[in-house]
C-alpha positions in Angstrom: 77.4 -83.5 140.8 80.5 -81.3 140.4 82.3 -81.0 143.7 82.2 -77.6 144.1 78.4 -77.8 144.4 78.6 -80.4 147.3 81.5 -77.9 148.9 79.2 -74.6 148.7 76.4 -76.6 150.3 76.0 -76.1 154.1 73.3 -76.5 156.2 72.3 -74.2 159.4 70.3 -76.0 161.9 69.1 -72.6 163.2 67.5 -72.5 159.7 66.7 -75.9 159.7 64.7 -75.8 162.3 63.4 -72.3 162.1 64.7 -70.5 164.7 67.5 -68.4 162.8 65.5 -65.5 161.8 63.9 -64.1 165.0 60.5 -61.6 164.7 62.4 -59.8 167.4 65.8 -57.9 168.3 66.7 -59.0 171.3 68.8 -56.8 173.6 71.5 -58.5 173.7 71.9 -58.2 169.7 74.6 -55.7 168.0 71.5 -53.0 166.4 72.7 -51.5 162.4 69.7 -48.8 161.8 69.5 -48.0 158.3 67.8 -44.9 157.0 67.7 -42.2 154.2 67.4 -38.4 154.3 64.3 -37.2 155.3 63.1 -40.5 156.6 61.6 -41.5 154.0 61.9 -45.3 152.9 58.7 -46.2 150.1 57.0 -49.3 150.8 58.4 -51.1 148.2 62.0 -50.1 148.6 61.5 -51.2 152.2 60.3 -54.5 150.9 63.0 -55.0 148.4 65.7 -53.6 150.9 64.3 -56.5 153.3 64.3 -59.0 151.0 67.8 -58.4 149.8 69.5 -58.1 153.7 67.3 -61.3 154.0 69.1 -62.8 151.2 72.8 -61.3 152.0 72.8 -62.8 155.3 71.1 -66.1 154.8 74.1 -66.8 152.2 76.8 -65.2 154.2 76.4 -65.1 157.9 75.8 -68.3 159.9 74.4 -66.9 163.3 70.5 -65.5 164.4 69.1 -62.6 163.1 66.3 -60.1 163.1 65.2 -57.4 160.3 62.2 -54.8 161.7 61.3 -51.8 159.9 60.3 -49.3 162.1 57.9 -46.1 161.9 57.8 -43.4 164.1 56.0 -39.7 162.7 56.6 -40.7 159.3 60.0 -41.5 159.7 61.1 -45.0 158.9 64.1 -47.1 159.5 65.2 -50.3 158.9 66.9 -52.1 162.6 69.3 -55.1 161.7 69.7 -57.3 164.7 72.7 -59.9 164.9 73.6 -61.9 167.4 77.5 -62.8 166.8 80.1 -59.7 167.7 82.2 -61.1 164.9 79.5 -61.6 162.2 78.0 -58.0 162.9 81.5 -56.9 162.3 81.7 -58.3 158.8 78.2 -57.0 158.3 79.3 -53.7 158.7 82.3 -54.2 156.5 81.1 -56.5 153.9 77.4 -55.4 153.3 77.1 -53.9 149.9 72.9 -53.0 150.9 74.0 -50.8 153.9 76.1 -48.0 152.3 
């Protein structure tokens, strides 16, 4: 193995044991709310927009999280929930998917 492979791998025991992405935002969580003009989110964008926040902050955040899509009269957003003050932070700043 090259030693920059062993360097870049790290492994979470939230994810290890399951717990890091939670079906949930609890309250206590820092809340981003992503939506589009008009409301309007397609199915599958919301799907691939999940997928990709899903795979953003699996490789680049360390702490719990929660992604919920949310509908309400035909108008649909995407919640973000993230437990660490700091992490949310670079979320906001770093996330290429949220602009």
């Amino acid at each position: 193995f090259p030693s920059h492979d062993i360097k870049q791998m790290k492994i979470n025991p939230l994810s290890v044991l399951g717990i890091r992405r939670l079906p949930i935002i609890p309250e206590y969580f820092s809340v981003h709310t992503i939506s589009r003009p008009g409301g309007n989110i397609s199915p599958r964008m919301q799907r691939d927009l999940v997928r990709d926040l899903t795979e953003w902050i699996e490789t680049t955040l360390s702490c719990r999280y929660s992604i919920q899509v949310v509908t309400i009269d035909s108008k649909t957003t995407i919640r973000v929930g993230i437990e660490d003050p700091s992490e949310f932070t670079f979320f906001q700043l770093g996330c290429p998917l949220i602009f």
